[in-house]
DRENDO-1510 file (C-alpha; in Angstrom, 1 decimal, always signed):
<recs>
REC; n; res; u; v; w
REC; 1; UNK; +33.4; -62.4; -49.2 .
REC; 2; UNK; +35.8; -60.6; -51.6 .
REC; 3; UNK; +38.2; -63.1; -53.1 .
REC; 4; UNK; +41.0; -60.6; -52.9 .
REC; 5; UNK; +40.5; -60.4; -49.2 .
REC; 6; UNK; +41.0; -63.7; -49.2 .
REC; 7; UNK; +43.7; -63.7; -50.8 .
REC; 8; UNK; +45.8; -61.5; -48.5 .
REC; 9; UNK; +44.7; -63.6; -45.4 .
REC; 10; UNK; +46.1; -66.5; -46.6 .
REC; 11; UNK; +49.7; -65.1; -47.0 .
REC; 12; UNK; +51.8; -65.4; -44.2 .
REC; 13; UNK; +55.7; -65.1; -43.1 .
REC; 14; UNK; +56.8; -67.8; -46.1 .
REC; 15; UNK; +54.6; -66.2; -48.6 .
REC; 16; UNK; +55.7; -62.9; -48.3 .
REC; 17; UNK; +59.7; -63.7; -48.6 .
REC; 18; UNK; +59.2; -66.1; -51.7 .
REC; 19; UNK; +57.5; -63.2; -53.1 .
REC; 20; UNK; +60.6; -61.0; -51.8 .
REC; 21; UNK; +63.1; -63.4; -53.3 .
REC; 22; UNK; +61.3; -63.6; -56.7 .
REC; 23; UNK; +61.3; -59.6; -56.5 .
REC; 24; UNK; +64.5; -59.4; -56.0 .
REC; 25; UNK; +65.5; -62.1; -59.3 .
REC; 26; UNK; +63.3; -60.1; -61.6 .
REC; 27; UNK; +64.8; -56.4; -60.9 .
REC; 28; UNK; +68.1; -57.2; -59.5 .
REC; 29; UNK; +69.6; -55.5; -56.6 .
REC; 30; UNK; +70.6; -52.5; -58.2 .
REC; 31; UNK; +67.0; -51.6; -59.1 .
REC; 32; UNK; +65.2; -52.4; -56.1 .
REC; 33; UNK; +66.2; -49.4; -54.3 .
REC; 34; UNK; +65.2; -47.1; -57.5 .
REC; 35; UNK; +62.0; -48.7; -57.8 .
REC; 36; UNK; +61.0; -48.0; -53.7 .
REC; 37; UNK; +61.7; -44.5; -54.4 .
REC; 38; UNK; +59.8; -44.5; -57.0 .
REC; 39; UNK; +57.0; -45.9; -55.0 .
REC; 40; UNK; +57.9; -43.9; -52.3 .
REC; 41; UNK; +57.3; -40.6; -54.4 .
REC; 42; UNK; +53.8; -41.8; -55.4 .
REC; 43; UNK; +52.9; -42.5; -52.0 .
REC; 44; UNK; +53.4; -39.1; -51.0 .
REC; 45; UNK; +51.8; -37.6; -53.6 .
REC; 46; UNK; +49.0; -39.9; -53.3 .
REC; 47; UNK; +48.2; -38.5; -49.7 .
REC; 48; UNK; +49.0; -35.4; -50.4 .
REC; 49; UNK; +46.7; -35.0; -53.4 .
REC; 50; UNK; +43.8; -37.4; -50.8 .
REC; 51; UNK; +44.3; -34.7; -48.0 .
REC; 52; UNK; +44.0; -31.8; -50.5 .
REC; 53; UNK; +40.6; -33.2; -51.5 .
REC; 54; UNK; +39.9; -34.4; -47.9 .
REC; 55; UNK; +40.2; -30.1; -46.8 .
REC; 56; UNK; +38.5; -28.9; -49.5 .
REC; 57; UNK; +35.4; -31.4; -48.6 .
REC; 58; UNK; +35.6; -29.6; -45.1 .
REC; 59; UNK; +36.2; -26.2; -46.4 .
REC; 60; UNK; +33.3; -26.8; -48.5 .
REC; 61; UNK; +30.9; -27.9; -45.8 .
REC; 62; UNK; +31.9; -25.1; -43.0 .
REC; 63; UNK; +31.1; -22.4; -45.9 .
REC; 64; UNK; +27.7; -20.6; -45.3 .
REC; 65; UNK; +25.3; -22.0; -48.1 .
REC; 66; UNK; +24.6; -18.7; -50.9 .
REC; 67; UNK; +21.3; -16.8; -50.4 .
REC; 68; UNK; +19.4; -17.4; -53.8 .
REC; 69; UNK; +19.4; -14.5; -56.2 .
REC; 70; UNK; +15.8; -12.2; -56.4 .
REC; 71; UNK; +14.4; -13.8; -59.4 .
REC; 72; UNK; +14.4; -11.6; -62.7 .
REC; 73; UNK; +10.6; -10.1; -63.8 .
REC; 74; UNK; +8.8; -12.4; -66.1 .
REC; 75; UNK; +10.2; -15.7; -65.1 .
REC; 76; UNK; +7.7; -18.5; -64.2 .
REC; 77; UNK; +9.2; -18.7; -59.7 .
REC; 78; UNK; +7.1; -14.9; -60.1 .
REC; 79; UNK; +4.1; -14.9; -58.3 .
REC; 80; UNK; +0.6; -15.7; -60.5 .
REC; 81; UNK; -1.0; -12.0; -59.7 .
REC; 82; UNK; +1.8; -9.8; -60.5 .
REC; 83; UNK; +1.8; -7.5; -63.4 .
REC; 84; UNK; +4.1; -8.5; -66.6 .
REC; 85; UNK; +6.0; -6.4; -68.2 .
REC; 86; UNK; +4.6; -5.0; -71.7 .
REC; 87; UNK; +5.9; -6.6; -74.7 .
REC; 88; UNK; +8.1; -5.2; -77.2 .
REC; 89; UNK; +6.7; -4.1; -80.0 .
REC; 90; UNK; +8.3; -5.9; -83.5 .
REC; 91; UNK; +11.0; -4.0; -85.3 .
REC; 92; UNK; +9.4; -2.0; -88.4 .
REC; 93; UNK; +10.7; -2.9; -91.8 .
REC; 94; UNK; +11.6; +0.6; -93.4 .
</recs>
């Protein structure tokens, strides 16, 4: 079992507001609502940026798959029998 699982199943009611109250020591009252906003804002970007993934995964998967390009003469896919093409012959030196 993971021992962070664990750890949120043994909080309860008690738990939760002494974390609360030692929340609200640390950062103050002013601050508190500045810092759920803050987390507020990264939520929503957080799902925002997951379902933009989450539709290009689909978008991906419903496209038709690309028929594979003819393959170019010489290249070693060609079939054994076919003709090559002739070679090149070197540059002279003039």
């Amino acid at each position: 079992m993971n021992p962070l699982l664990a750890f949120i199943e043994g909080l309860g009611g008690p738990e939760m507001l002494m974390i609360m109250v030692v929340i609200l020591m640390l950062f103050g009252a002013n601050r508190l609502p500045e810092l759920a906003k803050g987390f507020g804002k990264s939520m929503r970007e957080f799902k925002k940026a997951a379902s933009g993934v989450e539709e290009e995964v689909r978008r991906a998967m419903e496209e038709e798959p690309a028929k594979p390009a003819a393959k170019p003469v010489g290249t070693i896919e060609q079939q054994a029998g076919a003709p090559k093409p002739p070679a090149s012959p070197p540059p002279s030196a003039d």
